[in-house]
N, C-alpha and C positions, 0 to 999 in steps of 0.2 A: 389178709394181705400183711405183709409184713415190710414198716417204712422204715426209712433212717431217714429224720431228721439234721442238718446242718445249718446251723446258725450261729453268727460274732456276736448277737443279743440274748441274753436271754437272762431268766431271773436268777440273782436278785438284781440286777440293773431295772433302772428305772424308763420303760420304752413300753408305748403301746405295742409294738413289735414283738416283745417278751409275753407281754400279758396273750396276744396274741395267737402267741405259740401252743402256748400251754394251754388256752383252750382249746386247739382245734387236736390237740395232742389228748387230751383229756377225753373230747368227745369221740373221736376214730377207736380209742380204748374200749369206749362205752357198745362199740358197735361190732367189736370181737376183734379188731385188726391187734396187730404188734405193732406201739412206736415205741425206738428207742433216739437219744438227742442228744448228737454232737457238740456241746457246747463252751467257752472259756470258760475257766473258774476265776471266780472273780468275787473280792472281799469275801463276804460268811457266806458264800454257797453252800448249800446244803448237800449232803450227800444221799442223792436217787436212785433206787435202782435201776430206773429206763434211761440216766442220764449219764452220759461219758463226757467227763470233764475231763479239760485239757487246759494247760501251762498257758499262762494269758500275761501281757507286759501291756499296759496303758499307753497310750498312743500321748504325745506330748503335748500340753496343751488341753487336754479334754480332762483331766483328773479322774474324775469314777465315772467317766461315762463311755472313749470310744477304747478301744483295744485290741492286740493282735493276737492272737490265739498261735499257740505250736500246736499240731496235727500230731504229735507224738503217740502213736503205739493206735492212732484212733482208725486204720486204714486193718488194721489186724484186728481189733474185735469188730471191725465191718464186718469183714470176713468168717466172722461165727457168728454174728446175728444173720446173717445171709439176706439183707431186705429183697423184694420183689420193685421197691421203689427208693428212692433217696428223691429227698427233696430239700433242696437250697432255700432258704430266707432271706441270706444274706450273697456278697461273691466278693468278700474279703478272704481271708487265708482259710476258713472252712467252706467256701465257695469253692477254692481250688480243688480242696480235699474232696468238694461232693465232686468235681467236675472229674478228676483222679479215677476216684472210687466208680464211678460210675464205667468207665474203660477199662479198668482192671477189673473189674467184676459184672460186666457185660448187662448192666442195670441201668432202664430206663432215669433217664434226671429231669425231673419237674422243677421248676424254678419259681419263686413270687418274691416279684422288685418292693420291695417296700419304699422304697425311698431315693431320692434324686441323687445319686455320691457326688453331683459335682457342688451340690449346697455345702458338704461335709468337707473341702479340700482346705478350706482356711485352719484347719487345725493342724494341718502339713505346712501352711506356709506356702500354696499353689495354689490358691485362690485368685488366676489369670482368665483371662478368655482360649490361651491354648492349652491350659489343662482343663477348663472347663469343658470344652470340646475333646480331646481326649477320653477323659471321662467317659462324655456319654458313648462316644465310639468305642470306647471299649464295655460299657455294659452292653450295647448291642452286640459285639461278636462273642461276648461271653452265654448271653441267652441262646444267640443262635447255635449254640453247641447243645441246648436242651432238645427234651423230647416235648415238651410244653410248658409254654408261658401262662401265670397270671400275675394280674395288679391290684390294688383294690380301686384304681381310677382308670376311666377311659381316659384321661390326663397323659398320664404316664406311660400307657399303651400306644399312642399316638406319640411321642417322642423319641420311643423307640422306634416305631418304624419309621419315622424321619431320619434315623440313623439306621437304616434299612435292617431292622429283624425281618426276619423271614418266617420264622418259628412258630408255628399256633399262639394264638394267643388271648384271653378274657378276663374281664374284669368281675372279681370273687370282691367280696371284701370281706373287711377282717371282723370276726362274730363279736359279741355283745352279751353279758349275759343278764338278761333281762333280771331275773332271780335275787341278783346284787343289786344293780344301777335300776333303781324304780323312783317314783314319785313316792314320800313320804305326805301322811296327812298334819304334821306339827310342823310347820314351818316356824309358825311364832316361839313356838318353843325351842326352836333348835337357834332360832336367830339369838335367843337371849342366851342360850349354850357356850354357840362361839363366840361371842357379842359381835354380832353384826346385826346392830338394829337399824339400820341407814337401808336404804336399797343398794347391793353389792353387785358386783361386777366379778364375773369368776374368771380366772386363769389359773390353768394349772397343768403338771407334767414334768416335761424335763425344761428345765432353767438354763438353756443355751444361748449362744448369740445367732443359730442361723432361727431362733425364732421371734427375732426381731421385736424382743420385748422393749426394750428404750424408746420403741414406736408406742404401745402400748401401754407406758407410763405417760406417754406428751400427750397423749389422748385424755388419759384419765385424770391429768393435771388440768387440762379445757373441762372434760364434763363437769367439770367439782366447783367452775364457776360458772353453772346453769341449774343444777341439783346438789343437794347435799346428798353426797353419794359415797361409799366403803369398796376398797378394792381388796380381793381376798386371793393371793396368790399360793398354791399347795403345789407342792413339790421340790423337788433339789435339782443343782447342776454344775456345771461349772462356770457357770455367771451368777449365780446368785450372791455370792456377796458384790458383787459389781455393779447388780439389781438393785441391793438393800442400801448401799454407800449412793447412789445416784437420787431413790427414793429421801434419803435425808439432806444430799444437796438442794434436793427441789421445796423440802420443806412439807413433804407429805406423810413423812412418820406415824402422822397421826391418823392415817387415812387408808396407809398400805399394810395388810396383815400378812404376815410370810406364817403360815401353819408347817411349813417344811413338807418329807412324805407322807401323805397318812395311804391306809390302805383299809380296803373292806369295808365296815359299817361307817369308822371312822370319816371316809371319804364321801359317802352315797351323804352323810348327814350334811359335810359343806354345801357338797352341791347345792341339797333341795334348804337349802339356809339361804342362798343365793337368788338374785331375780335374773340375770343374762351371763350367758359363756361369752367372752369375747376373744378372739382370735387372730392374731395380725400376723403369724408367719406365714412365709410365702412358700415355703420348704416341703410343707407337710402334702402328702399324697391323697389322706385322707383325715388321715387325724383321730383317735382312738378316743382322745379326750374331747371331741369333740360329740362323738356318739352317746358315749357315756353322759354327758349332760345332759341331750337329748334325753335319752332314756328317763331321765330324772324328771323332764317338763322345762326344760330349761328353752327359752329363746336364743339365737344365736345371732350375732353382726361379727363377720367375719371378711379374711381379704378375697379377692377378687382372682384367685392363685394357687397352683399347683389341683389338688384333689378335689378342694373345700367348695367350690362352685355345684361339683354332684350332690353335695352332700346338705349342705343348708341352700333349701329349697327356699330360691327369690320370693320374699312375699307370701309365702308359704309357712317355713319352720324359723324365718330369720331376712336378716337383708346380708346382701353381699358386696363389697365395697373395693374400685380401683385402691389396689396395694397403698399407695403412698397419698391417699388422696384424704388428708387427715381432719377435714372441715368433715366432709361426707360421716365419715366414721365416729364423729361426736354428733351430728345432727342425730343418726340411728341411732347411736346409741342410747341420746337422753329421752329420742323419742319412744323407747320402748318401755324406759324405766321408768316417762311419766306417765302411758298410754298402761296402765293394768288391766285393762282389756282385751287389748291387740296383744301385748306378750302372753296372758293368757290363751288364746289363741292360738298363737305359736307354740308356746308348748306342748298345746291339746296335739297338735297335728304331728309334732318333732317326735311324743310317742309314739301316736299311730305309724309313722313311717319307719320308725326303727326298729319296728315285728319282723322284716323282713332278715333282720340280720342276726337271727337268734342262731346260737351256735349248732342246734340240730339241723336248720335246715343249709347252713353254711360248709355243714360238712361233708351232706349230700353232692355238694357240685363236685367238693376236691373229689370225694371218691368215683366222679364220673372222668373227671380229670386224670385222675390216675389211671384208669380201665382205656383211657384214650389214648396215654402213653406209654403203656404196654403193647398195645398195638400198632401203635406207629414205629415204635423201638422194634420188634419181631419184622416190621416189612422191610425196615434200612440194613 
């Protein structure tokens, strides 16, 4: 089978969405199909041969993170890769283009929402209740123009059909690849590495404001007068320095480590340097870096919002906590990092459940997906 990818994320941007891609793009390869991937070029992208990069302007407000992409020239080498499928990630301006290409070239369109856009409109300065609603009314009539829907949450599934999708639709999530994100056996060793010899608290990813970290600083300000405790934050955004200048109003410099991006081994070694992932946006559908720590043995206390409820299992792999409810969220929290038992626990289980989303058998569903919407595309 031969796909086209369409996606406004993709690497080198820092987005579980990206990393995402390129796994399930990676393993569909492995399995004989053709993908080829629509994507902005943006800073040191590399130049791929399955990749068609396209003319990208930063969205204002967002700095290296959101952006528009021009379709230029990319509806014509559609048309010589010939896919048997196109699939949407996103339904920004390469959304259009999949939804375009899909009409002009008479090809089923599969769709996977990743993410809520109407969390995303404060960087437009439409951050209302009648663009919020907008929004979502308009990601509904946009799906409903596909041949099939997925999400990685039944969250997100149920929103939209509150905004009546009509369109097939199931909850995939986004793979993991075991292989990378593992449990290391030196923890002691890696703590004196990064020097985090304190019990640490992990955050990491992209450094935005709809991930509501200034919540997750007021937090870690309270646990640090019940435990002596290290917060270990890795990745970039366009809050972080807004992060880092707030971090030293409050006096915790000494307390808050910014690693900035690491990737690859670099990354798996914080992790498991770490005793809990913590999590307090409300934005996230699923959360990538939240699997990812899992994978590692990581316990999670996370908000009560958006995906993260499927995913950190109550009492299970983690506790899960009403969004704003910030007493709650320091009770879990010091309870885990003085309880080394119970988070031990948790992590044993947070592996166990994360077998389920290895990218072999995640790619198995799309390609039933796909064989679904070639035939629903041939009856309409």
């Amino acid at each position: 089978m031969r796909i086209a990818f369409c996606t406004d994320i993709y690497l080198p941007q820092l987005s579980g969405v990206a990393d995402s891609i390129q796994l399930l793009s990676n393993q569909l390869k492995k399995r004989g199909h053709a993908v080829r991937i629509y994507a902005p070029r943006v800073g040191n992208s590399s130049n791929e041969a399955d990749v068609f990069r396209l003319p990208s302007y930063s969205i204002p407000g967002s700095k290296d993170g959101l952006v528009l992409a021009l379709p230029t020239g990319a509806l014509k080498d559609m048309k010589r890769f010939r896919p048997d499928i196109i699939h949407t990630h996103t339904f920004s301006t390469l959304g259009f283009l999949a939804l375009y290409a899909s009409w002009r070239l008479g090809t089923p369109l599969v769709s996977t929402d990743h993410t809520f856009p109407a969390d995303y409109l404060h960087y437009l300065k439409l951050d209302f209740t009648f663009f919020r609603f907008v929004a979502r009314k308009f990601a509904a009539w946009y799906y409903n123009r596909c041949s099939y829907v997925t999400a990685p949450s039944r969250n997100m599934i149920d929103e939209l059909k509150a905004y009546v999708l009509r369109t097939p639709a199931e909850v995939i999530s986004n793979p993991i690849p075991l292989d990378i994100f593992r449990q290391l056996d030196n923890r002691a060793e890696l703590k004196n590495k990064y020097h985090l010899n304190k019990k640490t608290i992990l955050i990491f990813g992209r450094i935005a404001v709809e991930k509501n970290l200034d919540f997750a600083l007021d937090i870690f300000a309270e646990v640090l007068k019940k435990i002596d405790a290290e917060l270990a934050i890795v990745g970039d955004g366009p809050y972080r320095s807004a992060m880092e200048e707030k971090a030293r109003k409050m006096g915790l410099e000494q307390s808050v480590h910014f690693f900035g991006i690491l990737r690859g081994e670099g990354l798996v070694e914080v992790i498991n340097a770490s005793d809990l992932y913590l999590i307090t946006s409300t934005s996230d559908t699923q959360s990538m870096t939240l699997l990812q720590a899992m994978a590692c043995g990581l316990p999670a206390v996370g908000a009560r919002a958006g995906g993260l409820p499927e995913y950190i299992l109550e009492n299970i792999t983690g506790f899960t906590v009403p969004p704003t409810d910030k007493r709650v969220f320091i009770e879990k929290v010091v309870e885990l990092l003085k309880n080394g038992a119970l988070a031990e626990k948790f992590g044993d289980a947070a592996k166990r459940n994360i077998l389920s989303f290895l990218p072999e058998n995640i790619v198995k569903k799309f390609e039933r997906v796909y064989n679904e919407a070639v035939k629903r595309y041939a009856k309409s």
